[in-house]
C-alpha positions as CSV (number, residue, x, y, z in Angstrom):
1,X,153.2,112.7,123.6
2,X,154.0,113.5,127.1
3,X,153.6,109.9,129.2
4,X,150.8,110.3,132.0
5,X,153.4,109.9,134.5
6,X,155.2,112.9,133.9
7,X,152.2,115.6,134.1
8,X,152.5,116.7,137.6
9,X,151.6,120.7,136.8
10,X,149.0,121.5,134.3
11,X,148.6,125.7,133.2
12,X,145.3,126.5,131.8
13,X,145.0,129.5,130.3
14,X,141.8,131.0,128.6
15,X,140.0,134.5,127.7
16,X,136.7,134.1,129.9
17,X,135.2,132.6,132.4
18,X,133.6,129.1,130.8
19,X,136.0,128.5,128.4
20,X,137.6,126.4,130.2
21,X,134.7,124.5,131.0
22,X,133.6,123.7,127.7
23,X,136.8,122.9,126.2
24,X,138.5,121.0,129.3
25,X,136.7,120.5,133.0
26,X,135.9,116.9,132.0
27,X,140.1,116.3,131.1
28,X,141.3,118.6,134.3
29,X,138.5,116.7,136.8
30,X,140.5,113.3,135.6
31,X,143.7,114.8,136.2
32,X,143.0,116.1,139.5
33,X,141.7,112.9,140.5
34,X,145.2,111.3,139.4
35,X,146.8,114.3,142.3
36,X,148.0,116.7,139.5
37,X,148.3,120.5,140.2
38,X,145.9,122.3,137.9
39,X,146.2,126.1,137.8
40,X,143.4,127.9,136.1
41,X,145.1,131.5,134.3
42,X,142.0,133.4,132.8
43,X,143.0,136.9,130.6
44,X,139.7,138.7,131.5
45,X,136.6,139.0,133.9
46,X,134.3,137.8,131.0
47,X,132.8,141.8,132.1
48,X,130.9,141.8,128.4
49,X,129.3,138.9,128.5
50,X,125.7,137.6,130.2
51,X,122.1,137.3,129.0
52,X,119.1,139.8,129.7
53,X,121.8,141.6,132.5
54,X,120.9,144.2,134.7
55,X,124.3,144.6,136.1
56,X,126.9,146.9,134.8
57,X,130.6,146.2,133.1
58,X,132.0,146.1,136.6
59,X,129.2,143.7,138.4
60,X,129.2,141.2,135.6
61,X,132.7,140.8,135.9
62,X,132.5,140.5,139.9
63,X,129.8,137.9,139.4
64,X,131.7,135.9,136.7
65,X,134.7,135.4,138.7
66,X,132.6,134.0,141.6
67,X,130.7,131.6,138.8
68,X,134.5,130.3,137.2
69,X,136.1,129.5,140.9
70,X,132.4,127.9,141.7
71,X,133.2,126.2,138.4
72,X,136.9,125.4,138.9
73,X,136.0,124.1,142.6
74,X,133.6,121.8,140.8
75,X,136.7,119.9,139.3
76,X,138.8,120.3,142.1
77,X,140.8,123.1,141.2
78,X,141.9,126.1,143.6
79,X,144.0,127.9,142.1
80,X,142.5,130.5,140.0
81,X,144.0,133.6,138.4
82,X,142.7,136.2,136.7
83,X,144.3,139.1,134.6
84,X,141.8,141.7,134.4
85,X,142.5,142.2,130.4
86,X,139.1,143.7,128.8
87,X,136.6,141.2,127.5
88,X,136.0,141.7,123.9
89,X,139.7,143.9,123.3
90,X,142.3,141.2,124.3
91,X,145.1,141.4,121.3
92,X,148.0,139.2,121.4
93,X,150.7,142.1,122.9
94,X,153.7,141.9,124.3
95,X,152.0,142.7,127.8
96,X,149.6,139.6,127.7
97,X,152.8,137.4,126.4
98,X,154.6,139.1,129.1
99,X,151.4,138.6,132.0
100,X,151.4,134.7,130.9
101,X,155.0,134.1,130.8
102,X,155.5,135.2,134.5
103,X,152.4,132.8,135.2
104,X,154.6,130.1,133.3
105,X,157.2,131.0,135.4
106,X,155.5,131.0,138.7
107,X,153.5,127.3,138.3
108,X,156.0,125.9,136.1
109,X,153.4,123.7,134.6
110,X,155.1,120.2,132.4
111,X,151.7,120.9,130.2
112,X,149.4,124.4,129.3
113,X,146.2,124.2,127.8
114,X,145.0,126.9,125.4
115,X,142.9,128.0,122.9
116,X,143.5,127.2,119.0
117,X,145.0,130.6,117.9
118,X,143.4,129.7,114.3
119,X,140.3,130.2,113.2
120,X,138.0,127.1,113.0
121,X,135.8,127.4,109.8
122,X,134.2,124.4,110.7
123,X,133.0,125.4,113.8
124,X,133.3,129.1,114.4
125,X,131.9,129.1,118.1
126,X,135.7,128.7,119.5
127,X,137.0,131.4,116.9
128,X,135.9,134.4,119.0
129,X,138.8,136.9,118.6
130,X,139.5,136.9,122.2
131,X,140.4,133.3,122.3
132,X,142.8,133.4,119.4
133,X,144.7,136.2,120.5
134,X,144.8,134.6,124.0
135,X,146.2,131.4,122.0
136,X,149.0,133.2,120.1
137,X,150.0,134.9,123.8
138,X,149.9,131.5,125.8
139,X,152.0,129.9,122.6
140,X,154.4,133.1,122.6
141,X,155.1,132.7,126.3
142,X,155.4,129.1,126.2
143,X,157.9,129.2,123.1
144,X,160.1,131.3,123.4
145,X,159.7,133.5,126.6
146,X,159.0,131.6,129.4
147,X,162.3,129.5,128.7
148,X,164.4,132.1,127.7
149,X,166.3,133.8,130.5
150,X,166.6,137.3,128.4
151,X,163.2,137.5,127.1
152,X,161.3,139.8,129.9
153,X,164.3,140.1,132.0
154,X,162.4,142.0,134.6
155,X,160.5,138.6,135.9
156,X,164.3,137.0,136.9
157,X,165.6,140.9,138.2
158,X,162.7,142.3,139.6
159,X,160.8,139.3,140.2
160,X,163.1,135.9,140.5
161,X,161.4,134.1,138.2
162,X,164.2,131.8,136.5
163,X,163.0,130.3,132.9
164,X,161.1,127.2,132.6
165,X,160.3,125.1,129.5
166,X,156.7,123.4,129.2
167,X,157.1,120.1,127.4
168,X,153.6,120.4,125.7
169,X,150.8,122.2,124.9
170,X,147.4,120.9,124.1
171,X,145.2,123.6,121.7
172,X,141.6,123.5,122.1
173,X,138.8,124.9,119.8
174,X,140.5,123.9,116.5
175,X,139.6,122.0,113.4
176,X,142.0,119.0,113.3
177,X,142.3,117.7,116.8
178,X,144.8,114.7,117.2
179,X,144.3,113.6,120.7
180,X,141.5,112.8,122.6
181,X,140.5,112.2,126.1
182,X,137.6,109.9,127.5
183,X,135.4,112.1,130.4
184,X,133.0,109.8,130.7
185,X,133.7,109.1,134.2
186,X,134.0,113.1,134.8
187,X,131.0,114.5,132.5
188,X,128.9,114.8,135.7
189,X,131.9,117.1,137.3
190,X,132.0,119.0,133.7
191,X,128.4,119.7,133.6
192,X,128.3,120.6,137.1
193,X,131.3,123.2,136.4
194,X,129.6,124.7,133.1
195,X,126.1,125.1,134.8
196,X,127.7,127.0,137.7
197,X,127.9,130.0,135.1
198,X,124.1,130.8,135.5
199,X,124.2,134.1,133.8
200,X,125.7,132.6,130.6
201,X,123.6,129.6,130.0
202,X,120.2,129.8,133.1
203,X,118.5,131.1,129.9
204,X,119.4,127.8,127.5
205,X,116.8,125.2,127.6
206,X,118.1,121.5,127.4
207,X,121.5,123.0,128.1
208,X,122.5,119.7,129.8
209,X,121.3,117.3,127.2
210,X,122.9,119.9,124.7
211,X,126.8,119.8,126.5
212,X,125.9,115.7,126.5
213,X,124.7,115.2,123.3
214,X,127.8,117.7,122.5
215,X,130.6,115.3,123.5
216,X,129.4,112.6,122.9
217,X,129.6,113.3,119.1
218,X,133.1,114.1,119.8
219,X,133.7,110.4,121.4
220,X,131.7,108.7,118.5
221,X,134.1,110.6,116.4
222,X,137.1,109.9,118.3
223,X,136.1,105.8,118.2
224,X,134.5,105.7,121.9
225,X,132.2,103.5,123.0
226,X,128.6,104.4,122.5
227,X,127.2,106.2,125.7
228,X,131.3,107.6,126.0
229,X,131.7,111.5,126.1
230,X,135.3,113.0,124.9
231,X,137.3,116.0,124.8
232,X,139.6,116.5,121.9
233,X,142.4,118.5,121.9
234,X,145.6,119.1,119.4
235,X,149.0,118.2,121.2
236,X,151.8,120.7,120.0
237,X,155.1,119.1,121.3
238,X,157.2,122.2,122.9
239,X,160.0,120.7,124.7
């Protein structure tokens, strides 16, 4: 795995606003607090998404971008990008591969985060389409486009954006995690982050003890302490 030391620029990319929350705030809070750059890349608006709405396609997706950088300033993270894909229709194209390479390019991150392009038939909650094609993408662009000079040679022409390689990716969402991280000392930053998204979980009662009871089953599994709450991702070397 990549040593501590050596993650100075961390990508995460994800379909909607959230996922990012549930899968990583608690890991990204602890990395911010060690002075890494954390860059938040999100494919759509989350615009078909919310509970009991009154708002239309284009509100929702107005009001969910204000609730993800509420939520990414909860963990310390300013840099948010969004790339206005449709919620619900994201397929892994060339122009998403393409949209997530230049991103690659432009933060040159030693680590990306993703979603699990597979389909977890243990858990299907992570499996929503939209996060597996957003998974292939991110994996595409990492390996091979974002290092290869030739591969979308419009970012170096029209854009100066020389390759980079990432050194690793960690997969979220999937059914055989092999690395896991203790948040215990940044659950309160995680659960501030996922309850900034009032119009995805307001309407949830217990939501907090839910996220808590949540990961900590995820530490007990991982061989935590009791009262420990964990993250768990797969590590995909990609150097």
């Amino acid at each position: 795995m990549l040593p501590e030391a050596e993650i100075n620029r961390v990508l995460v990319v994800t379909a909607h606003p959230d996922d990012a929350d549930f899968a990583s705030a608690g890991s990204v809070a602890l990395f911010v607090d060690r002075g890494v750059e954390v860059t938040y890349l999100l494919a759509t608006d989350g615009d078909a998404g919310g509970n009991e709405r009154t708002l239309d396609n284009s509100g929702m997706a107005a009001l969910r971008r204000t609730e993800q950088l509420a939520a990414a300033k909860a963990v310390g993270v300013t840099d948010v990008r969004f790339l206005g894909y449709s919620d619900g229709q994201v397929v892994p194209s060339l122009d998403l591969r393409r949209d997530i390479a230049r991103v690659i390019r432009q933060v040159r991150p030693d680590l990306v985060i993703t979603h699990h392009p597979d389909r977890n038939y243990v858990f299907v909650a992570p499996s929503h389409p939209d996060h597996r094609a957003v998974g292939g993408a991110a994996l595409d662009a990492v390996y091979p486009d974002a290092r290869n000079p030739y591969a979308f040679p419009e970012l170096v022409e029209e854009e100066g954006l020389e390759a980079w390689t990432v050194r690793e990716v960690w997969l979220n969402g999937g059914s055989t995690p092999n690395h896991w991280v203790d948040i215990t000392d940044a659950m309160d930053r995680k659960l501030a982050a996922l309850q900034s998204h009032v119009s995805q979980v307001s309407h949830n009662e217990g939501f907090a003890e839910f996220v808590k009871s949540r990961f900590a089953a995820w530490a007990e599994q991982a061989g935590f302490p009791k009262g420990h709450y964990a993250e768990g991702f797969q590590v995909v070397p990609t150097a």
